[in-house]
N, C-alpha and C positions, 0 to 999 in steps of 0.2 A: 703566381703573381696576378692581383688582379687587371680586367682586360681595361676598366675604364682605368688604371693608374697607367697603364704602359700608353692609353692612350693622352692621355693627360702630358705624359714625359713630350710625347711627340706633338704636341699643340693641336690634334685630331680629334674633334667633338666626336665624328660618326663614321663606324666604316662605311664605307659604298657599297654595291649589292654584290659586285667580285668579291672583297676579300668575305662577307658577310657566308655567302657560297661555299667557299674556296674553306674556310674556319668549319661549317655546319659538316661540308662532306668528311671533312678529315679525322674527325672525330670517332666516325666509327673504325678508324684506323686501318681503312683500305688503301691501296697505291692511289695517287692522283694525276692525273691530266690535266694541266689549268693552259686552256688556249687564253691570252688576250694581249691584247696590242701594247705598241709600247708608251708611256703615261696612264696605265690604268690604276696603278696602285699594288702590282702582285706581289711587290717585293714584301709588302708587311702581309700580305695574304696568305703569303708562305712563311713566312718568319712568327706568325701567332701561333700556330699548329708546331713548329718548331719548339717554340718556348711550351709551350704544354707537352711535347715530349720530353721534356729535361726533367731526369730525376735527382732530385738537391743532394741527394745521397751517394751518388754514384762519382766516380773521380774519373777523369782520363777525357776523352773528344767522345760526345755522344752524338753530334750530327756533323756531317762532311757538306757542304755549299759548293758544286764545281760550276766555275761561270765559265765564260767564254775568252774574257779581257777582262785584263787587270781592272782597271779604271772601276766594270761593275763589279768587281770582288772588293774592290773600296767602298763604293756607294754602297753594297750592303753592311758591311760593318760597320758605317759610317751610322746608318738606319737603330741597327742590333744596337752600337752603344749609347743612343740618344734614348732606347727603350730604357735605360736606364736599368735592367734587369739583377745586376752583381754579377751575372756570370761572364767569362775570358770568353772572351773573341779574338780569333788571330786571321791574318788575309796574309797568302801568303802567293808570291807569282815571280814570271821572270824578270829579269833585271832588276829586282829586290836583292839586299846582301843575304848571301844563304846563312854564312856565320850568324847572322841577328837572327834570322827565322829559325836556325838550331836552336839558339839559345832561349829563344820564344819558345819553344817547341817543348824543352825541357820540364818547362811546368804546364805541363798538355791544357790547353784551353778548352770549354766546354764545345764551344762551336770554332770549328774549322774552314776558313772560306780559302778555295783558291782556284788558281786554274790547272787543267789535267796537268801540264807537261812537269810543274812545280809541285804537285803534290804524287804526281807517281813518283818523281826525284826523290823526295822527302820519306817517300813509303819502301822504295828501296834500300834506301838509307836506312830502314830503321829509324828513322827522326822521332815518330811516331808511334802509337800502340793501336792500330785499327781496331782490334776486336774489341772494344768495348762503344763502338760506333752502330748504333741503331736510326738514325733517320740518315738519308740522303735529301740531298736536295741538287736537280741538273737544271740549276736555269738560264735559259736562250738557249736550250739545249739543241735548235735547230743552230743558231749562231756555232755551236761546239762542233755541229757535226760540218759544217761549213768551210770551219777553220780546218779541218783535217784531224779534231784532236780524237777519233774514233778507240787508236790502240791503246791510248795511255787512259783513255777513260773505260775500256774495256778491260783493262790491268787493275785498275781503281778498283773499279766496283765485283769484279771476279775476288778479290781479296775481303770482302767486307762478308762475311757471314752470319752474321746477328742482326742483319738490316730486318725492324719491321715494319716501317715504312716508307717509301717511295714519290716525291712531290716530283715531276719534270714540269717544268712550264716550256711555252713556247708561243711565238708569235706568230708563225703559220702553223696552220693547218697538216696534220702529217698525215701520209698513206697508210704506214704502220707502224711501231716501234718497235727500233732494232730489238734482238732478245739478247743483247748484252745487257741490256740496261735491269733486266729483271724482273720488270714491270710486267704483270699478270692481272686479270681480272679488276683493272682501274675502273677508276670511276671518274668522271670527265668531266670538266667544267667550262664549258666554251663561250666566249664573251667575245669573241671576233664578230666585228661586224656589226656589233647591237648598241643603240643609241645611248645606252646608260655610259658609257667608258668613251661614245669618239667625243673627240676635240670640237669644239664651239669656234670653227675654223672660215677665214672668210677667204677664199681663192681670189687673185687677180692678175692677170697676165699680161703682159708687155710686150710688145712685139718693136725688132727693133733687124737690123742687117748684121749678116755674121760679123763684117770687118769693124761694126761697130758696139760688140757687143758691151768690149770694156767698157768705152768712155758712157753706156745706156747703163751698166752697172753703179759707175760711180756717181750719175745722176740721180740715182735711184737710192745709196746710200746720203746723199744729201738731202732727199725730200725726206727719206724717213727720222733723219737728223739724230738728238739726244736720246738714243733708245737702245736697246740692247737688240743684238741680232747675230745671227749664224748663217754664213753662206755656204751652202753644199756647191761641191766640186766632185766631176766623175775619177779625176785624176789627179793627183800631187805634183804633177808640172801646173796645172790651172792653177790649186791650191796657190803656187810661190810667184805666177805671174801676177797673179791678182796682186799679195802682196806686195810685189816690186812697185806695182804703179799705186800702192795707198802711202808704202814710205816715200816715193816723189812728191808724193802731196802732201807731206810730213802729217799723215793721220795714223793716228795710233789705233794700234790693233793686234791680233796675234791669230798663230795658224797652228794646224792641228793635223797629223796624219799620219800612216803608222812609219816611214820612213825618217821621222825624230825620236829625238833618243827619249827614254823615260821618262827622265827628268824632265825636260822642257816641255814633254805633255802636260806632265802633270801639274806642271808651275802654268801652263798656256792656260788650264781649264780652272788654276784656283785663281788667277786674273781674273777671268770670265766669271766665275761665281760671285769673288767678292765687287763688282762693279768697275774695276780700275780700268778694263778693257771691256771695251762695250761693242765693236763687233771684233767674231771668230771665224776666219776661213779655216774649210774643213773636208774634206772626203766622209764619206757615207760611216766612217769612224765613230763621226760622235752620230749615227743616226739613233744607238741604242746604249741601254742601259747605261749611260754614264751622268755622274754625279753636277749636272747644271740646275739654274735654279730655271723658274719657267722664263719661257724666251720670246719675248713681244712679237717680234718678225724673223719668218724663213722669206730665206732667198733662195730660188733654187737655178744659179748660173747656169750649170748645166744638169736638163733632167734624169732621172735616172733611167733603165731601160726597165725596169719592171713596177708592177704596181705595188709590190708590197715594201720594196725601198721606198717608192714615195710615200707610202703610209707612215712607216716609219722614221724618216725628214721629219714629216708633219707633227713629228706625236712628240717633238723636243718642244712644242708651242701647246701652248689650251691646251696645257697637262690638269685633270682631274677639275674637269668643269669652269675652267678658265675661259677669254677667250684671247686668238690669236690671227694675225692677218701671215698669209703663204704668199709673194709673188713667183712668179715664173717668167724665166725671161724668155723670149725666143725666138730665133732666129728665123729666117723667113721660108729656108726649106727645112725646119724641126718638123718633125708630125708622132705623135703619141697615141697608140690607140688606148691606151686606158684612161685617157683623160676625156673630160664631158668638156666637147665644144662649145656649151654657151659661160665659160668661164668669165667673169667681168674682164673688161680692156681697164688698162691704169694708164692713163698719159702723162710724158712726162714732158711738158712745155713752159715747168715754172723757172725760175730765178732763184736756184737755190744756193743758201751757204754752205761752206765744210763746217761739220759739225764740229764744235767745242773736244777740248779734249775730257776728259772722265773727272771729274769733283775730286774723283778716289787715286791716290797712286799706289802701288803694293810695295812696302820695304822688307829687307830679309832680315832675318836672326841666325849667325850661326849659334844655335844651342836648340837643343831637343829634348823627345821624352828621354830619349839614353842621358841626358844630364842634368836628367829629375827637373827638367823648366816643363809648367803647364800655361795652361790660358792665362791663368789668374798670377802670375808670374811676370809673364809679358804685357798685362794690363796697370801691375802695381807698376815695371819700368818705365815705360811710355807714361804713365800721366806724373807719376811724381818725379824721376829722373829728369824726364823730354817735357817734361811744361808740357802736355796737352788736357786737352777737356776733353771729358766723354765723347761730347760729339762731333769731336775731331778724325775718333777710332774706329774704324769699322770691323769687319769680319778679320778674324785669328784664327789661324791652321795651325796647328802643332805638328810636325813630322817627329823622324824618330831622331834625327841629327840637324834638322834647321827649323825655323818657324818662318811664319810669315802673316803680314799685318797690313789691311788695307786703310792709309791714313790721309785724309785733304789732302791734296795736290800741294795747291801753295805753303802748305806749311812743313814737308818734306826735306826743305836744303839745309834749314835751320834746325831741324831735329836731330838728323843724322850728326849734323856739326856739334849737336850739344851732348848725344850717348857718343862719342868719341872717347874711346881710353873708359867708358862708366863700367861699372861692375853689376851684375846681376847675381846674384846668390855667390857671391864671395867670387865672382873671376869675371874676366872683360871677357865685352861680347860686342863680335864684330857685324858692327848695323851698316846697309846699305841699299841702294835699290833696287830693287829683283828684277832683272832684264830677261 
């Protein structure tokens, strides 16, 4: 396929000089080492060289994608099918239904994304026919080894035999590469640290007393008002305190952390995308590879303790030449040694209001791909069923068993009331609002 069509599919006039790199090296078909941060762009950097190893000819899973968290095993399929390519992509992880991903499975998809513990499951099983799998791809593969997932990725990849290529990326810097992973004689592509890929990022710091950190936070989301934002939290108790005191203020919002169940991540971060929720509290969770769109302001409540988590906070804002404002808040005995002391001061001495709530509300659909409903399904309902206008409709997710539609606020009570009892491709479908 050609590269200016796939670029085209994804609305990208130009690569940047990563994936540009990261394409040139791959070619001669050596292992790859791609270092760089996170918003540089690597995920289509590794997925072009991908699609050039796919033979049209050939049937069964010809590259394996082990990420780290679900969330970036979606964000890249999400990528793969917007490349518009024709080839099966399947993303497969835990607290997914395994019966659906068997049955996915059955007609082997060309590319295969998931994470170890769901795809060594899948491989014991036999779900799968590995050998006829020739590219790998481990990305965040520091993230994997982090997470603990060493054995099951070491069981992975001991089983793949006909790999002739090898892509790991990773956001820091590594000492060596385990020699599970099989990677010999790579060839390296390091973009850490080099001005082409950081963020157009403007620091500014807040200094304020511990016991008054909250109420300097919630000053701080009133000045920054109608704007999209993610607040890092070191801990999932900060995470739900915060939230306790923005539902007292009946401001809307949603949080994010690995102690919620799946679902309600994943419905927390398609809020967040399609605009309905404009800010996200959050632990270091969403610092990487997850599917947000760029994010005007970080907050950073509490800092983290190393420098390469803060890099990676930063890198969900002035992603790919954007730009983006970071506060920091802090407390009066905080002290950071990786941070540069002449950071700007932000004062906050205005008379601010509680920001509006979101234009956008999100409604649910129970029907999915499993009930052959797609976008254009759920667009012909809404406007001709529900009386809306195009520019009533925002962004549509399709899952495999619900959908989901971000539509005007105001005009929400009286929608839901009129697809009441309505039928969508010959049966009712029960609409309401996705909490």
């Amino acid at each position: 396929m050609e590269l200016q069509k796939v670029l085209s599919n994804l609305n990208i006039k130009k690569l940047n000089p990563l994936q540009e790199e990261v394409i040139e090296k791959a070619k001669i078909g050596a292992d790859l080492m791609v270092l760089a941060p996170t918003g540089s762009g690597k995920t289509l950097a590794f997925l072009l060289p991908v699609l050039r190893n796919i033979n049209e000819q050939s049937r069964g899973v010809q590259c394996l994608i082990l990420v780290p968290s679900r969330e970036l095993g979606l964000q890249i399929e999400q990528v793969f099918k917007q490349m518009s390519t024709g080839f099966k992509v399947t993303c497969c992880y835990g607290g997914h239904s395994v019966k659906v991903e068997r049955n996915t499975l059955t007609e082997a998809p060309t590319v295969l994304i998931g994470t170890p513990g769901r795809i060594a499951f899948h491989l014991r099983e036999q779900n799968f026919d590995e050998s006829t799998i020739t590219t790998l791809v481990l990305d965040e593969f520091d993230k994997s080894l982090e997470f603990g997932f060493t054995e099951d990725m070491s069981f992975i990849i001991g089983s793949l035999y006909l790999l002739k290529q090898r892509i790991l990326t990773s956001a820091t810097a590594m000492q060596e590469i385990p020699a599970f992973t099989g990677i010999r004689n790579h060839l390296e592509v390091n973009f850490l640290g080099q001005q082409e890929v950081l963020p157009d990022l403007k620091l500014k710091r807040i200094d304020t007393l511990a016991e008054e950190k909250l109420e300097t936070l919630f000053k701080l989301i009133c000045k920054i008002g109608d704007h999209s934002m993610l607040i890092f939290c070191n801990h999932r108790e900060t995470v739900d305190r915060i939230s306790d005191l923005l539902i007292d203020q009946d401001l809307v919002h949603d949080i994010f952390h690995g102690g919620m169940e799946q679902d309600d991540r994943e419905r927390a971060l398609l809020k967040f995308r399609n605009g309905s929720v404009k800010i996200l509290i959050t632990t270091d969770l969403a610092a990487r590879g997850l599917d947000i769109p760029e994010v005007e302001f970080i907050i950073h409540y509490q800092l983290p303790y190393t420098k390469d988590a803060f890099v990676h906070r930063n890198g969900r804002t002035a992603r790919m030449n954007a730009k983006g404002t970071a506060y920091l808040i802090f407390a009066e005995d905080e002290k950071f040694p990786y941070l540069d002391n002449n950071i700007e001061v932000e004062h906050l001495d205005g008379d601010y209001q509680i920001p509006p709530d979101s234009e956008w509300q999100t409604i649910y659909l129970a029907a999915g791909k499993k009930d052959k409903i797609n976008k254009i399904d759920i667009v012909g309902f809404l406007l001709k069923v529900g009386g809306l206008a195009k520019e009533d409709l925002g962004l549509i997710e399709v899952k495999d068993l619900s959908a989901y539609a971000a539509v005007k606020r105001k005009l929400v009570p009286q929608l839901i009331n009129k697809l009441s009892g309505q039928k969508m491709k010959g049966r009712k479908i029960k609409v309401e609002i996705a909490n």
